[in-house]
C-alpha positions as CSV (number, residue, x, y, z in Angstrom):
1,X,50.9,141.9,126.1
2,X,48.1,141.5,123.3
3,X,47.9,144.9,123.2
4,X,51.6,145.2,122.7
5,X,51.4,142.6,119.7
6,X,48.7,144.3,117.9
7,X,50.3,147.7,118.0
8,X,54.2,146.1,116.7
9,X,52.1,145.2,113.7
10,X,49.7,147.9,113.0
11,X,51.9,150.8,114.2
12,X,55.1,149.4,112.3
13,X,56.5,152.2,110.8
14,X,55.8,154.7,113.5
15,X,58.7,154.8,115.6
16,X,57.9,156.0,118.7
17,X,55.0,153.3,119.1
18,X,57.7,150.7,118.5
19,X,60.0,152.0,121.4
20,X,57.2,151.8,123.2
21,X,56.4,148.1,122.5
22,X,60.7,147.4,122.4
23,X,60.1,148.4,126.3
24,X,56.9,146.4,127.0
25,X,59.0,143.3,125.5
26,X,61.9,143.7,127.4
27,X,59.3,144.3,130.7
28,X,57.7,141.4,130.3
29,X,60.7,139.4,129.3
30,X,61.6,140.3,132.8
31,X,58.5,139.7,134.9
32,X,59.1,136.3,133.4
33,X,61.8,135.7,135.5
34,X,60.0,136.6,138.3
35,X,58.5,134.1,141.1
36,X,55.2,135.9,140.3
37,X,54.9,134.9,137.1
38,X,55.9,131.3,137.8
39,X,53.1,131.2,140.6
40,X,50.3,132.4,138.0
41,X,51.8,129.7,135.9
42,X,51.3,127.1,138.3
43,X,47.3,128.3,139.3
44,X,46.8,128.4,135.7
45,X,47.7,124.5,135.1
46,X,46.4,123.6,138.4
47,X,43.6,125.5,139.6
48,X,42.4,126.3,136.2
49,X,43.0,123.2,134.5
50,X,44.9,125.0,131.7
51,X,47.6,122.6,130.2
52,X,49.2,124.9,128.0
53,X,48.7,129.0,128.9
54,X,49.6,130.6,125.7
55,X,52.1,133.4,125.9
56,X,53.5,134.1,122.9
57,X,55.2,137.1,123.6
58,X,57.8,134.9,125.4
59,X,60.4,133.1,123.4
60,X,59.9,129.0,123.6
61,X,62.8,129.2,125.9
62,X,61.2,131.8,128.4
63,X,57.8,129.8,128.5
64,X,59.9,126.3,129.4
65,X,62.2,127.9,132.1
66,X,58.3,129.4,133.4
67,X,57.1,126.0,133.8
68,X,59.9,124.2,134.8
69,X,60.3,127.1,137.6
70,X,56.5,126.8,138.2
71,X,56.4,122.9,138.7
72,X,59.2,123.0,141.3
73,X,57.3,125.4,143.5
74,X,56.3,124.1,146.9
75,X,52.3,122.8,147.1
76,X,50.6,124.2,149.9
């Protein structure tokens, strides 16, 4: 995902480089909705500690659906 960010800015006008990172947006985009993703969300906060995992290749929306998905996961 950083890589992707870096590369939308530096590679802007080269077109094939921004299919490429169109793709990796819409992949990840989808991995968000994915129970995965809302268990790493959960270890983050609560095995790590970390209150607020930045992922700002996920739209504001995205990121509270992933924690609101990740707090209602069952605790062990």
């Amino acid at each position: 995902a950083q890589t992707n960010l870096l590369l939308k800015h530096i590679a802007a006008e080269d077109e094939d480089v921004q299919r490429h990172v169109a793709f990796v947006e819409r992949w990840l985009e989808w991995n968000a909705d994915e129970e995965i993703w809302a268990r790493a969300m959960d270890a983050w906060k609560n095995n790590m500690g970390d209150e607020d995992p930045h992922l700002p290749f996920l739209s504001k929306e995205m990121r509270d659906d992933l924690e609101a998905r990740s707090s209602s996961l069952p605790k062990e």
